[in-house]
C-alpha positions, -999 to +999 in steps of 0.1 A: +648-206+231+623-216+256+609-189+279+592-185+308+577-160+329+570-168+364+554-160+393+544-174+429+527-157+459+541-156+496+528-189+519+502-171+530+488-155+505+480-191+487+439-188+498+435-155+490+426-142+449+449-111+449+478-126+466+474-154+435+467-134+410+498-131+377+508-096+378+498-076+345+530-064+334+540-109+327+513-106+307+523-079+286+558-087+287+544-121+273+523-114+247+554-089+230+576-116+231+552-140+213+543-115+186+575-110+175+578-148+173+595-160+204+586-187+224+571-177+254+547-183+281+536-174+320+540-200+349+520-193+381+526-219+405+508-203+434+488-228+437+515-259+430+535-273+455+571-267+458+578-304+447+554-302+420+569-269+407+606-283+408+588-314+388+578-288+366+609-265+354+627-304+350+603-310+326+607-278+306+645-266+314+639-232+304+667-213+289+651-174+299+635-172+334+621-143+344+606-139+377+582-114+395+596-097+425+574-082+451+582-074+483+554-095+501+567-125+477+602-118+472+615-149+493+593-173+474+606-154+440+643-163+451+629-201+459+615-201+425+647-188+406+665-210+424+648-239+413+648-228+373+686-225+385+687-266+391+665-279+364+690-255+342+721-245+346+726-224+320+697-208+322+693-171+320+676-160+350+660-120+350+645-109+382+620-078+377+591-063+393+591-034+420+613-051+446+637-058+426+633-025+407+639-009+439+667-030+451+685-045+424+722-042+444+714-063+476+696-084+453+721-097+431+747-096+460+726-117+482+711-143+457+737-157+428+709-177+409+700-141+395+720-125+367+701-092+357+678-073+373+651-055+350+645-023+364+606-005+359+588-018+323+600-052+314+584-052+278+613-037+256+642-048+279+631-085+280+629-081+242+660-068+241+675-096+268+660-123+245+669-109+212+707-107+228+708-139+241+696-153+210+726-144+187+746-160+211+767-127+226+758-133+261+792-116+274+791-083+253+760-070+239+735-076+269+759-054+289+747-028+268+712-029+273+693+002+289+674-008+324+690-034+335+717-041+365+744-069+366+771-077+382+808-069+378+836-089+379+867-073+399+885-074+370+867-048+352+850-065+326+815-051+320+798-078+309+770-102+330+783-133+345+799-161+322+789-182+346+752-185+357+746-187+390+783-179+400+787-173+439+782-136+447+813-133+467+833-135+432+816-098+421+824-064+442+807-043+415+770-039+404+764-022+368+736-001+365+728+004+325+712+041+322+671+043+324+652+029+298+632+054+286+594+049+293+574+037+267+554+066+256+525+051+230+509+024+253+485+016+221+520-001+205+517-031+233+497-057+224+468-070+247+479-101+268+449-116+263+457-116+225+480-144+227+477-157+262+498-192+267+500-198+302+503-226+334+487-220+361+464-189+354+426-187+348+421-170+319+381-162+331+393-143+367+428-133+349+414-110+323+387-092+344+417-071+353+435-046+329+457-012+331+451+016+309+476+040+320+509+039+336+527+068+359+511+084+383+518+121+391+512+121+434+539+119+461+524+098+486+549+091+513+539+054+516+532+042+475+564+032+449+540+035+418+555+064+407+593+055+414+588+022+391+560+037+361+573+071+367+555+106+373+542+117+339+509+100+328+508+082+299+474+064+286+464+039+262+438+057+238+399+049+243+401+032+207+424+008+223+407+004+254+376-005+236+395-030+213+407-051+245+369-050+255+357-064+225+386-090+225+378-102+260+343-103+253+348-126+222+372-149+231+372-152+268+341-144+279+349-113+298+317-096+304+335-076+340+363-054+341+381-043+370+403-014+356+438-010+380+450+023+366+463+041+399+440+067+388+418+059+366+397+093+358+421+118+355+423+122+317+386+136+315+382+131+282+396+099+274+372+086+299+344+101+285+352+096+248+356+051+264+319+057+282+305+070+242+318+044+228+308+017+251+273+033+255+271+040+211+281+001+209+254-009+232+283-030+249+266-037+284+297-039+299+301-037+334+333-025+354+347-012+384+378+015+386+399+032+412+409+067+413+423+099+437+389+122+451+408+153+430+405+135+399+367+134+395+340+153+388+299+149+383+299+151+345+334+121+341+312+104+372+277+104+352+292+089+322+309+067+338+278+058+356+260+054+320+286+032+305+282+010+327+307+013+355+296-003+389+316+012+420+346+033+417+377+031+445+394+061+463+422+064+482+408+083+515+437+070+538+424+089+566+399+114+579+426+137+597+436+167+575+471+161+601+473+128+588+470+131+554+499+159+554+520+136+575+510+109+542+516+136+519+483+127+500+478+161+484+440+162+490+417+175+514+387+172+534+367+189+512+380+170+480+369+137+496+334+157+506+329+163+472+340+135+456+323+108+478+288+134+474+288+132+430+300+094+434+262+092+452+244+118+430+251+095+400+244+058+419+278+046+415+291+026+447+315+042+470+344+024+482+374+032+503+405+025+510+421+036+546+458+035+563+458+038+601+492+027+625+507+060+609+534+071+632+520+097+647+483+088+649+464+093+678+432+087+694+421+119+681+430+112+646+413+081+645+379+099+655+383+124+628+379+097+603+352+074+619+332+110+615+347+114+580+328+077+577+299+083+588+292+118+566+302+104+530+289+071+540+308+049+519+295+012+505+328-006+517+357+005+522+397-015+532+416-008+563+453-014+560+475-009+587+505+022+575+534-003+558+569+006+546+577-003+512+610-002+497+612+026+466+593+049+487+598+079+509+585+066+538+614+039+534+640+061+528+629+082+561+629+047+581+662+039+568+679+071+586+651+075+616+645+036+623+678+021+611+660-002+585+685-016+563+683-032+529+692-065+547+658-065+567+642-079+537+665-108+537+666-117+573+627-113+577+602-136+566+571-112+569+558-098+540+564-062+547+576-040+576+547-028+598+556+010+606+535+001+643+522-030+654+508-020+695+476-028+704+465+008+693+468-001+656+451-032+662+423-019+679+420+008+655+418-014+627+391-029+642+374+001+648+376+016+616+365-023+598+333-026+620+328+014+608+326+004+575+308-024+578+282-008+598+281+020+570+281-001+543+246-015+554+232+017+562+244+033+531+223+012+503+209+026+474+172+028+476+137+041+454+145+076+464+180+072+458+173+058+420+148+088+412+175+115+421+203+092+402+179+088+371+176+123+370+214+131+369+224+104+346+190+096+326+178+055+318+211+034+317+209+000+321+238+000+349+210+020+372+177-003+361+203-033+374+208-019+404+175-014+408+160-040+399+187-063+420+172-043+447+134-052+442+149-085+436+166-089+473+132-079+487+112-105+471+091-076+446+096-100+415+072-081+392+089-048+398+127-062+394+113-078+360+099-045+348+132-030+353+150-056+330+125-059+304+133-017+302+170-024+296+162-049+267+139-028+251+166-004+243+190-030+239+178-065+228+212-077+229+217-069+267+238-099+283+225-093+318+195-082+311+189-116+305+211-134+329+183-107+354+155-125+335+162-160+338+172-161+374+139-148+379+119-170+358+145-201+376+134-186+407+094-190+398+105-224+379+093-214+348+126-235+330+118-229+297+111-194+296+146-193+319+164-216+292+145-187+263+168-161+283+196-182+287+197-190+246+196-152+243+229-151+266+252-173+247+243-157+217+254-126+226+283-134+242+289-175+235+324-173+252+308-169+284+309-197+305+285-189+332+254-184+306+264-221+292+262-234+331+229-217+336+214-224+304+219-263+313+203-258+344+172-246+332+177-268+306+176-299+335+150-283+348+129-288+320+143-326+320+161-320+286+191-339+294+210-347+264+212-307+256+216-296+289+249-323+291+261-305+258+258-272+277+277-278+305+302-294+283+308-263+267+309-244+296+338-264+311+357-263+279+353-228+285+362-229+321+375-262+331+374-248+370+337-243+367+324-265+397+291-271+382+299-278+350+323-304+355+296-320+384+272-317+357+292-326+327+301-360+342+262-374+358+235-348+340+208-372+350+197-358+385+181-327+381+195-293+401+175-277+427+162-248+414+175-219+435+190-189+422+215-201+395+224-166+381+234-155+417+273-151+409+266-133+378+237-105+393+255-100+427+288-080+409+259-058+397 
């Protein structure tokens, strides 16, 4: 059978990365059905034209669709399964994901393309759903699959539809098979980047992004997390973690990691134990995380800071202790205080996230976090204004305050319903943006700053970057040098150390010693793109053209969408202007 696993964004969320971006949980649902042999593989047509896309499922008449529901997409989702519904008739088509999760009843009853709705973790039921559909007893044994809902025909037989894509009108009766039990070892899931076979996705922006845990133990009135993972924690072991490191490093190139557990820190000792063994490896990874202020502590911070991690992410939400009872956040004040003060002591960037256009906020409210701002002085930070999502409890509470029903998010077109949207919210998103902003530039790490880090967290070459990027944005060249040369003398195999070292020398035009650095790059990590793009620029630079054209040949084999490459790999005649060419790779530093 021929499988696919799909995805699109919402219209407007086609410029925009994280709007684009193939949920995770395809990719793991993928790469278990293709290790136990079945033929698989992710569409993401958020890019494609409807036309195009159409073209596309002609071509490949799928027999399994599943599609990824969101609320913010789940009218293009319906669009899509539609249009596996034409190319196929027969197909099987499995809606899943958290708006579906959440609403699997008005989903089937309003959309007939759709015969089962996987509810929470797709991995085992898809498995299952495949496995069933491959002996051929459609009508009896997929009825008895855990975590999924179907409909009922009013004649009382149990199993899914006979007929795909029948009119709903034909079914009174929705069939909720019990939970699905969570899966409990995460190690036993293999990595989607093990056996990734995809349209549509960048593998090089697609696998800086990985989970590590699943559940999430809060209540927060506004978040579905843990109504779709669950409540009780469950986390993939630091031996694991690392492996996935390793295997992004060595066959994708993945040298940054942006880690999207909902709380990242709050197993102390896995985190630590993943810091030791990145730090004993000499892996100079680097990698961002996100995490709740009452989940963190100097010592987890410091490691982390060693090991390499960048910034780290908290949900702040607001500066009013009122508001954050009325969100049901479970933290205080003095948590964030605290948190936001050790995130600084050990040099690691502090971001936020905040809600505002909460029900109830006032004027007064508002000033109690522009204060909160301005004490913990955060890098950045993301002002979202309050939204009502279904599977959460602020939904429920709108359903029977507001009179929002389950039919809103068929009749409306946005991609969420706004909880207020006056010109106070407005304004105070404003406000609290240009806050941050401001902040953020005030709030820079400086020479004083790296002393009192260094003497919390000791030499790690995640603080000698960040001071050395410094030196480097004021134009003290000797100084920012000194600081990589200190990283590779502990570690001669450091990747950006000498992707540091070779801007500069670019910078001063000294080509060959840049192309020297360069060299050093691809062999440490040779599936990374970016060092094969630079090291052809110096490489130009020198007015080697023959290798330089073999460099950026391998880069775009690595990464076909790399602009320069492909400019370069075509007419490598014309030497580049010498600017900064290492720019992308230092500024996530």
């Amino acid at each position: 059978m021929k499988i696919l696993l799909a995805y699109t964004c919402h219209d407007l969320g086609k410029m925009e990365f994280y709007s684009r971006f193939t949920p995770l949980g395809l990719g793991y649902i993928n790469a278990l059905l293709r290790r136990e042999g079945h033929d698989s593989r992710i569409l993401n047509c958020s890019a494609w034209s409807w036309k195009r896309t159409a073209r596309f499922l002609r071509q490949e008449r799928p027999d399994v669709f599943g599609v990824s529901v969101f609320t913010f997409n789940r009218h293009e989702a319906m669009r899509l399964a539609s249009l596996a519904r034409e190319a196929n008739p027969s197909c099987f088509i499995a809606a899943g994901g958290p708006h579906a999760t959440h609403l699997p009843h008005p989903l089937l009853s309003r959309y007939p393309q759709i015969d089962v709705v996987v509810r929470g973790e797709g991995e085992e039921t898809m498995l299952d759903l495949v496995r069933a559909l491959g002996r051929g007893d459609r009508l009896r044994s997929v009825a008895g699959i855990p975590g999924i809902t179907f409909r009922k025909p009013a004649s009382g037989d149990t199993s899914p539809s006979a007929d795909p894509g029948a009119a709903s009108d034909q079914w009174t009766v929705f069939v909720d098979t019990p939970d699905r039990p969570v899966i409990m070892d995460l190690d036993r899931l293999p990595h989607p980047s093990a056996d990734p076979a995809a349209v549509g996705v960048d593998p090089v922006t697609q696998f800086e992004f990985v989970i590590t845990s699943r559940g999430c133990p809060a209540s927060c009135t506004f978040c579905s997390s843990p109504d779709f993972w669950g409540r009780a924690l469950r986390f993939r072991s630091a031996g694991n973690m690392i492996e996935e490191v390793r295997l992004l490093r060595e066959r994708h190139g993945v040298v940054y990691l942006s880690v999207r557990d909902d709380t990242f820190t709050v197993n102390k000792k896995r985190v630590i134990d993943f810091c030791r063994m990145l730090i004993d490896r000499k892996i100079d990874l680097l990698w961002d995380c996100q995490s709740r202020v009452n989940a963190v502590d100097e010592e987890r911070l410091a490691w982390m800071r060693r090991a390499g991690c960048t910034h780290i992410q908290y949900g702040v939400e607001s500066g009013s202790p009122r508001m954050l009872q009325r969100l049901n956040k479970g933290i205080t004040i003095d948590q964030i205080r605290a948190a936001a003060a050790a995130t600084r002591r050990v040099g690691l960037g502090l971001s936020i996230y905040l809600i505002t256009g909460i029900d109830s906020e006032t004027d007064e409210d508002l000033a109690a976090t522009l204060g909160l701002i301005e004490e913990i002085r955060p890098h950045d930070g993301l002002v979202s204004p309050m939204t009502v999502y279904p599977g959460t409890a602020l939904y429920e509470e709108a359903k029977s305050r507001l009179g929002l029903a389950d039919d809103y998010w068929v009749r409306d077109r946005r991609e969420a319903y706004y909880v207020r949207e006056d010109p106070w919210t407005r304004r105070s998103i404003r406000t609290l943006s240009a806050a941050l902003r401001r902040t953020g530039r005030l709030s820079a790490y400086g020479p004083e700053d790296f002393e009192r880090q260094r003497a919390v967290v000791g030499d790690c070459h995640a603080l000698r970057l960040s001071a050395g990027e410094y030196w480097q944005r004021r134009g003290l060249l000797a100084r920012a040098r000194g600081e990589y040369l200190a990283i590779l003398r502990d570690n001669p195999r450091s990747l950006w150390a000498r992707l540091r070292l070779g801007a500069l020398a670019t910078r001063r035009r000294r080509f060959a010693e840049a192309a020297d650095h360069y060299r050093a790059a691809v062999e440490v990590v040779p599936a990374f793109p970016l060092a094969h793009t630079l090291l052809g620029t110096a490489l130009l630079g020198m007015r080697r053209r023959e290798e330089a054209a073999a460099s950026f040949g391998r880069a775009r084999s690595l990464d076909p969408q790399d602009p320069v490459a492909r400019s370069r790999a075509r007419r490598p005649a014309r030497p580049v202007r010498p600017a900064d060419p290492a720019r992308s790779a230092a500024s996530i530093a």
